[in-house]
C-alpha positions as a Python dict, from the first residue, in 0.01 Angstrom:
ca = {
    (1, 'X'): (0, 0, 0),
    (2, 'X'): (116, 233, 262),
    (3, 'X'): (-93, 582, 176),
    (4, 'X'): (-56, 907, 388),
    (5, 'X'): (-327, 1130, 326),
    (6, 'X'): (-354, 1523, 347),
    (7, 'X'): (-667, 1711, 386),
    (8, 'X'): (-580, 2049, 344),
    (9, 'X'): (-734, 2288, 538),
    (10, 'X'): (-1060, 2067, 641),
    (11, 'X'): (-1087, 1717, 782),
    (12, 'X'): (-1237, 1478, 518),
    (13, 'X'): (-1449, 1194, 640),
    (14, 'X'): (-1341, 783, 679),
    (15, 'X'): (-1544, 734, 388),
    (16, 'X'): (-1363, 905, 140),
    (17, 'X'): (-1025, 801, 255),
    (18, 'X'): (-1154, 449, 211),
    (19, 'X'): (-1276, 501, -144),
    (20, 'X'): (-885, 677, -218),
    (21, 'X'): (-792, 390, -35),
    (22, 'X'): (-922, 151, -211),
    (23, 'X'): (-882, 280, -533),
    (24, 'X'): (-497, 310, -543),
    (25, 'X'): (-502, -23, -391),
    (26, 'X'): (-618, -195, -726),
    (27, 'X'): (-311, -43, -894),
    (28, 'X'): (-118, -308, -695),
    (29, 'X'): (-305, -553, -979),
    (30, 'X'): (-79, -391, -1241),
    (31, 'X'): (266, -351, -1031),
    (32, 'X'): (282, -449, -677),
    (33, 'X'): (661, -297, -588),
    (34, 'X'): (518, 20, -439),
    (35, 'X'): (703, 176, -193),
    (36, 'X'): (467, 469, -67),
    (37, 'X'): (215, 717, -142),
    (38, 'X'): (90, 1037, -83),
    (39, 'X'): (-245, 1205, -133),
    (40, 'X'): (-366, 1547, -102),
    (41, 'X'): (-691, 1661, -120),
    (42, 'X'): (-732, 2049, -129),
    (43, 'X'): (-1068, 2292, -205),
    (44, 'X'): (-989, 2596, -400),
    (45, 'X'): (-1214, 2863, -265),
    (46, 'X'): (-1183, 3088, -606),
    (47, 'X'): (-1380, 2805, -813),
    (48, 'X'): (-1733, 2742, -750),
    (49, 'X'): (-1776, 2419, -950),
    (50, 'X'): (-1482, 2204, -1026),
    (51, 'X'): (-1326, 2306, -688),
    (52, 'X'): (-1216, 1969, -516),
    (53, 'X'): (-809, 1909, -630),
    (54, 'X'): (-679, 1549, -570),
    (55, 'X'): (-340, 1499, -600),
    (56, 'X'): (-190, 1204, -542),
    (57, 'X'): (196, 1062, -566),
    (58, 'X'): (306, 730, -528),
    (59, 'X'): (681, 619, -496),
    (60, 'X'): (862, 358, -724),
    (61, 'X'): (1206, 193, -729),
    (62, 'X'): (1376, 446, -956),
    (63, 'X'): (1051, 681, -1034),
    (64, 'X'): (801, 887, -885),
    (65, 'X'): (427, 911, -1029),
    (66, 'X'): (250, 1192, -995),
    (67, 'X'): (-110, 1273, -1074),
    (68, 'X'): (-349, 1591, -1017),
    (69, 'X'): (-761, 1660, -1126),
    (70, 'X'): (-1038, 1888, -1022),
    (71, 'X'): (-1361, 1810, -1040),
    (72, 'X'): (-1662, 1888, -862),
    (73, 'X'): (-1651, 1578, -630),
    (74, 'X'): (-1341, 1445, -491),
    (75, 'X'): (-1461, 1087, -585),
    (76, 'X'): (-1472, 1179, -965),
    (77, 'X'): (-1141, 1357, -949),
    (78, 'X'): (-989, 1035, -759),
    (79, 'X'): (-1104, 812, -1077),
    (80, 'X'): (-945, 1015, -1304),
    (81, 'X'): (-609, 1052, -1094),
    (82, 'X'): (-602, 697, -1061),
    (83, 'X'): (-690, 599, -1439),
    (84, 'X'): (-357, 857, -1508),
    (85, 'X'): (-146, 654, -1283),
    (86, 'X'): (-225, 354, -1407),
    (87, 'X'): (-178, 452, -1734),
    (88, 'X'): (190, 546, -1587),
    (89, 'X'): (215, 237, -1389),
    (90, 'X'): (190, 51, -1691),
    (91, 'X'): (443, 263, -1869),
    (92, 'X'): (705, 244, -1628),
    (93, 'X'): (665, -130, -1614),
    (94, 'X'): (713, -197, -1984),
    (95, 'X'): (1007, 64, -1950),
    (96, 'X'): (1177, -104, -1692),
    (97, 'X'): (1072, -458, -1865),
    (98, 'X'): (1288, -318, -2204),
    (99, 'X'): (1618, -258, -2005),
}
């Protein structure tokens, strides 16, 4: 899947966008008619623990998922993120699977 990613304000390294990377890519196992996604990975500067934000939002025909967590690493906050969206992923599908 097509990802753009967004470090805001600092330039994260290859191997975290690899481990985003990968990690949306398995949601292809549960629906494979993405279209694109987007990722943004921001510090907030008022938080000393718990201070890396993913947020990450993928395009669908007819729907948009969105997910957001902080965490103190952005690997932990990109497991969660991606264990919401598949949670939606799967929703949508048996949504669209009803009509």
């Amino acid at each position: 899947m097509k990802l753009q990613m967004h470090a805001v304000h600092f330039n994260a390294d290859k191997d975290l966008l690899a481990f985003i990377q990968k990690k949306v890519d398995k949601l292809e196992t549960f629906y494979d008619r993405f279209i694109e996604g987007e990722v943004f990975l921001r510090i907030d500067k008022r938080e000393k623990r718990n201070n890396k934000i993913v947020e990450i939002r993928l395009h669908i025909p007819g729907n948009i998922l969105f997910a957001k967590a902080q965490k103190d690493s952005f690997e932990a906050a990109t497991d969660q993120v991606v264990e919401s969206l598949r949670r939606q992923v799967i929703k949508s599908k048996e949504k669209q699977a009803t009509y």
